[in-house]
DSSP file (Angstrom, degrees, kcal/mol; ACC not computed):
  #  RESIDUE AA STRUCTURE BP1 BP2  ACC     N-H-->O    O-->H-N    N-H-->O    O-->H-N    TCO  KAPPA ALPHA  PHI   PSI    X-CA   Y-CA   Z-CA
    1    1 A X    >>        0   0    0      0, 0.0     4,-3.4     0, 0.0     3,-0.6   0.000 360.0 360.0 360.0 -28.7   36.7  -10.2   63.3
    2    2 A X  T 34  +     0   0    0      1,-0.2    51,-0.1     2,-0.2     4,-0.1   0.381 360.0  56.0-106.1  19.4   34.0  -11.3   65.9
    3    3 A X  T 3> S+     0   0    0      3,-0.1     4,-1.2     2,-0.1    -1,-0.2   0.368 101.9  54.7-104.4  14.8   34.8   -8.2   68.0
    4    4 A X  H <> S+     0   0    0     -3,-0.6     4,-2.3     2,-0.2     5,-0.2   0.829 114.8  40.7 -80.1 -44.4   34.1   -5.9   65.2
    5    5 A X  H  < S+     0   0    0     -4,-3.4    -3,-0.1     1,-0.2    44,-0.1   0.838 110.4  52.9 -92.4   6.3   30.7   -7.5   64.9
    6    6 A X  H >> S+     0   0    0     -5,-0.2     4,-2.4     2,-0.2     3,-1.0   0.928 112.0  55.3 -88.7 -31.7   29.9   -7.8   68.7
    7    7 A X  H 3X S+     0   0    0     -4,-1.2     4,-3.1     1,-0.2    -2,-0.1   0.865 108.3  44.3   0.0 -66.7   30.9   -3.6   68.5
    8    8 A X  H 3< S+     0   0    0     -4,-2.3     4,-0.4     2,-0.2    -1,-0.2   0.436 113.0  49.2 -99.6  13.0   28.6   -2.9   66.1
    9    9 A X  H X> S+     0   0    0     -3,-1.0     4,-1.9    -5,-0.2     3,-0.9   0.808 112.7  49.7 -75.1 -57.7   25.7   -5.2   68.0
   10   10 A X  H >X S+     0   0    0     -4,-2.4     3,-2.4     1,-0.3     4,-1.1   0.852 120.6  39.2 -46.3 -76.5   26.7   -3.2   71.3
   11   11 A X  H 3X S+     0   0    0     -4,-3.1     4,-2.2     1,-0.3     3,-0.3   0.705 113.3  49.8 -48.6 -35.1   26.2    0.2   68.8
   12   12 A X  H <> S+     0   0    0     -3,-0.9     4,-2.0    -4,-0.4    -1,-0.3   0.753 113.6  52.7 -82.4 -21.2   23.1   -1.1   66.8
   13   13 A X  H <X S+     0   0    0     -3,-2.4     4,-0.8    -4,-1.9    -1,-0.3   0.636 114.4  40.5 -97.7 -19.3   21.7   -1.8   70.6
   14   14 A X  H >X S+     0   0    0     -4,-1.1     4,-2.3    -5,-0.3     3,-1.4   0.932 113.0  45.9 -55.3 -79.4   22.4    1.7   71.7
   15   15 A X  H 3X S+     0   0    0     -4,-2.2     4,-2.8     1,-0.3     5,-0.3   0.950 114.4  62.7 -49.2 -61.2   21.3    3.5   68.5
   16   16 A X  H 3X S+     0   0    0     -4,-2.0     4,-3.3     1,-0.2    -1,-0.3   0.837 113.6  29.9  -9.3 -71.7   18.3    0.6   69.5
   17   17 A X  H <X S+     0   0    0     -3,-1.4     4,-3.5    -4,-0.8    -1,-0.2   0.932 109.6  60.9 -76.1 -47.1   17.5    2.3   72.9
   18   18 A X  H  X S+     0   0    0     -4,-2.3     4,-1.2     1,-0.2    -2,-0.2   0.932 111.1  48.2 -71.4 -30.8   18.3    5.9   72.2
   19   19 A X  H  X S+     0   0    0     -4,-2.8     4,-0.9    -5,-0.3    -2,-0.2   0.988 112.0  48.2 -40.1 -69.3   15.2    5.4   69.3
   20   20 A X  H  X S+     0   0    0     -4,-3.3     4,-1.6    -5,-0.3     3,-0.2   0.839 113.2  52.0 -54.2 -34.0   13.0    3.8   71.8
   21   21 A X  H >X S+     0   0    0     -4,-3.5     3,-1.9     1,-0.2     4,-1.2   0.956 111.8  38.1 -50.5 -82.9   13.9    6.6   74.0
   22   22 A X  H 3X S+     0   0    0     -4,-1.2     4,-0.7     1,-0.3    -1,-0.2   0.336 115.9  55.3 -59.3 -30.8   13.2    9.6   71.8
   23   23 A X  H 3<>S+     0   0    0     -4,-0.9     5,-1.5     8,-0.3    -1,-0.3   0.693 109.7  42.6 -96.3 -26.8   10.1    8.0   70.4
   24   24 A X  H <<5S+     0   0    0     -3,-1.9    -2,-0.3    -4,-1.6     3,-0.2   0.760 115.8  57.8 -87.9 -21.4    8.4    7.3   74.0
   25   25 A X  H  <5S+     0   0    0     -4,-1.2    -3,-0.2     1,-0.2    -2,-0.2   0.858 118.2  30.2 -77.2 -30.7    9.8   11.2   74.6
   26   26 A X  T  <5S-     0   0    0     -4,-0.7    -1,-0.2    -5,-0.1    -2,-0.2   0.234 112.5-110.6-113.6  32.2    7.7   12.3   71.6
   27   27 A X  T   5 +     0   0    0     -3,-0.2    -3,-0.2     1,-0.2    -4,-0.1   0.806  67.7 151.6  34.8  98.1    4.6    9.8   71.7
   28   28 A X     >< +     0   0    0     -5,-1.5     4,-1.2    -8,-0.1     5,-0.3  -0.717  21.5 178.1-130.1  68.7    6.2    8.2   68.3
   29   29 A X  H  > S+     0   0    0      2,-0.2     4,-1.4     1,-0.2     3,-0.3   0.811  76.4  57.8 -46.1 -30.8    5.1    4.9   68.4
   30   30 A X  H  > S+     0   0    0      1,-0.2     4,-3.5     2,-0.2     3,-0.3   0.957 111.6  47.2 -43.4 -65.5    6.6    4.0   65.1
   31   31 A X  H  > S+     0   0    0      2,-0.2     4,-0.6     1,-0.2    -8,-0.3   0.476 108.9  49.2 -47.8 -13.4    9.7    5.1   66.6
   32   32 A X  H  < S+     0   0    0     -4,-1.2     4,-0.4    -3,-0.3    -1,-0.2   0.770 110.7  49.1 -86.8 -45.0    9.6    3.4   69.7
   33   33 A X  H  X S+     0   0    0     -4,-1.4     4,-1.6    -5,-0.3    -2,-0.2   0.870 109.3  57.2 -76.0 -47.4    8.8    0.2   68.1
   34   34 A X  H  X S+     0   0    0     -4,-3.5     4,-1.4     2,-0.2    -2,-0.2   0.873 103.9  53.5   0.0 -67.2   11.8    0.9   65.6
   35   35 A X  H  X S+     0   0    0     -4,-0.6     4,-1.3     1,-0.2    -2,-0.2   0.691 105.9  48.6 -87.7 -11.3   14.0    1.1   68.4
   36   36 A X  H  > S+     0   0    0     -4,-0.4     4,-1.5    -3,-0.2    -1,-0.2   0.830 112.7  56.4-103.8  -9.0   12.9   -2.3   69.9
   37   37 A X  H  X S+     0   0    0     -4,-1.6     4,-0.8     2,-0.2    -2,-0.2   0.693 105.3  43.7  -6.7 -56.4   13.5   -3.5   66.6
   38   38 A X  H  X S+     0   0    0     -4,-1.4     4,-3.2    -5,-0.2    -3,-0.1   0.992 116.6  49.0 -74.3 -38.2   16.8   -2.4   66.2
   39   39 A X  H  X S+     0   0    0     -4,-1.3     4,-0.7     1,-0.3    -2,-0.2   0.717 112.0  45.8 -91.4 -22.5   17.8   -3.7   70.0
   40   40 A X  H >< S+     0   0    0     -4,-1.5     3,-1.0     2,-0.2     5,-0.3   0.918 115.8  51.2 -77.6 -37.9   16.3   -7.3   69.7
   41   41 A X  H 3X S+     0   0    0     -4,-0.8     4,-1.9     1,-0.3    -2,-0.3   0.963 106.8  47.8 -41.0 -68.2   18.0   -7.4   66.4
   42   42 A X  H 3X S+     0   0    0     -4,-3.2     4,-1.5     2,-0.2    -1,-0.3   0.472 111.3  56.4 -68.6  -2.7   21.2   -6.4   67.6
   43   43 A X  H X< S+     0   0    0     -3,-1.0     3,-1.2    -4,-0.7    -3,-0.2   0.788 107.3  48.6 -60.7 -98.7   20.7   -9.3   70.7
   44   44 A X  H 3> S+     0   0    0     -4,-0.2     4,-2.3     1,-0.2    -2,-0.2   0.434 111.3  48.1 -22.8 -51.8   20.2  -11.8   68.3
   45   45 A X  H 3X S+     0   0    0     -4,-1.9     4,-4.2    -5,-0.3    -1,-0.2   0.973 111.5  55.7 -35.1 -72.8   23.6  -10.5   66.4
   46   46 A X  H << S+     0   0    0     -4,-1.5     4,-0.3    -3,-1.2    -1,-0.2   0.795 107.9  42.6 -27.0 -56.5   25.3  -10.6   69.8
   47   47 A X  H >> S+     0   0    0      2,-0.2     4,-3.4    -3,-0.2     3,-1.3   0.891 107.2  62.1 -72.4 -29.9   24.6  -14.2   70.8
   48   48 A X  H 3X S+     0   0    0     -4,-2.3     4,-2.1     1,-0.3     5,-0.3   0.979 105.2  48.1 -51.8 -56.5   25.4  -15.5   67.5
   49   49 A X  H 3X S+     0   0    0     -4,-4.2     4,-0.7     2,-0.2    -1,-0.3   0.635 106.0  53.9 -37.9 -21.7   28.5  -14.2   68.0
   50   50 A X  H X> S+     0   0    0     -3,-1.3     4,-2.8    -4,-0.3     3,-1.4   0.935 111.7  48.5 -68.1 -67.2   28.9  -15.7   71.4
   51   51 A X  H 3X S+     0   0    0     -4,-3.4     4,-0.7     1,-0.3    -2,-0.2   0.781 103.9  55.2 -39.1 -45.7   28.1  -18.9   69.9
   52   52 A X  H 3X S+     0   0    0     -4,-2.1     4,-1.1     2,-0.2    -1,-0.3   0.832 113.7  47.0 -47.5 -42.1   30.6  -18.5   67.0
   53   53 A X  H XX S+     0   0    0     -3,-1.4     4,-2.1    -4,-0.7     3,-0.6   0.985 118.0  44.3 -72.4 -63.4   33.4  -17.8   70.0
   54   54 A X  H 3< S+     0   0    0     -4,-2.8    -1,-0.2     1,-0.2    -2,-0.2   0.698 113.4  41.8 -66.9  -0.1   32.1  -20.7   71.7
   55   55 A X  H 3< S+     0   0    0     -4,-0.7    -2,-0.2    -5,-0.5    -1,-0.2   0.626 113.6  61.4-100.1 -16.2   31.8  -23.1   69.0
   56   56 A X  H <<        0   0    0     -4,-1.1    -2,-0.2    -3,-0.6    -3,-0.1   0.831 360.0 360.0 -58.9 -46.5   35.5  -21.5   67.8
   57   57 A X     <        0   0    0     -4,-2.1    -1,-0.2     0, 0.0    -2,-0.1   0.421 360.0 360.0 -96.4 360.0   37.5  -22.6   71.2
Protein backbone atom coordinates (compact mmCIF):
# COMPACT_ATOMS: atom_id res chain seq x y z
CA UNK A 1 0.00 0.00 0.00
CA UNK A 2 2.69 2.70 0.78
CA UNK A 3 4.18 2.22 -2.70
CA UNK A 4 0.95 2.94 -4.30
CA UNK A 5 0.88 6.23 -2.36
CA UNK A 6 4.61 7.11 -2.81
CA UNK A 7 3.65 6.49 -6.93
CA UNK A 8 1.09 8.76 -6.93
CA UNK A 9 3.35 11.49 -4.83
CA UNK A 10 6.24 10.78 -7.54
CA UNK A 11 3.08 11.47 -10.25
CA UNK A 12 1.34 14.41 -8.34
CA UNK A 13 5.20 15.87 -8.29
CA UNK A 14 5.55 15.47 -11.95
CA UNK A 15 2.08 16.66 -13.02
CA UNK A 16 3.57 19.48 -10.13
CA UNK A 17 6.48 20.48 -12.35
CA UNK A 18 5.15 19.98 -15.77
CA UNK A 19 2.34 22.92 -14.50
CA UNK A 20 5.03 25.10 -13.20
CA UNK A 21 6.63 24.51 -16.41
CA UNK A 22 3.92 25.37 -18.90
CA UNK A 23 2.77 28.29 -16.71
CA UNK A 24 6.46 30.04 -16.60
CA UNK A 25 6.22 28.93 -20.72
CA UNK A 26 3.04 31.02 -21.02
CA UNK A 27 3.61 33.90 -18.34
CA UNK A 28 0.59 32.10 -16.16
CA UNK A 29 1.37 32.90 -12.86
CA UNK A 30 -1.66 31.16 -11.50
CA UNK A 31 -0.36 28.23 -13.13
CA UNK A 32 2.98 28.37 -12.08
CA UNK A 33 2.09 28.85 -8.62
CA UNK A 34 -0.42 25.74 -9.01
CA UNK A 35 2.25 23.74 -10.01
CA UNK A 36 4.47 24.55 -6.88
CA UNK A 37 1.44 23.78 -5.06
CA UNK A 38 0.95 20.52 -6.35
CA UNK A 39 4.89 19.59 -5.93
CA UNK A 40 5.34 20.79 -2.30
CA UNK A 41 2.11 18.96 -1.62
CA UNK A 42 3.18 15.87 -3.14
CA UNK A 43 6.78 16.27 -0.89
CA UNK A 44 4.94 16.43 2.08
CA UNK A 45 2.85 13.14 0.93
CA UNK A 46 6.18 11.55 0.10
CA UNK A 47 7.92 11.94 3.54
CA UNK A 48 4.94 10.95 5.35
CA UNK A 49 5.25 7.97 3.73
CA UNK A 50 8.84 7.53 4.46
CA UNK A 51 8.01 7.99 7.96
CA UNK A 52 5.11 5.49 7.90
CA UNK A 53 8.02 2.87 6.45
CA UNK A 54 10.24 3.95 9.05
CA UNK A 55 8.10 3.98 11.86
CA UNK A 56 6.68 0.34 10.22
CA UNK A 57 10.25 -1.64 10.46
Amino acid sequence: MAADKKTEAKTDQATGKVKEAAGRAVGNERLTVEGRADQAKADARHAKENIKDVLKD
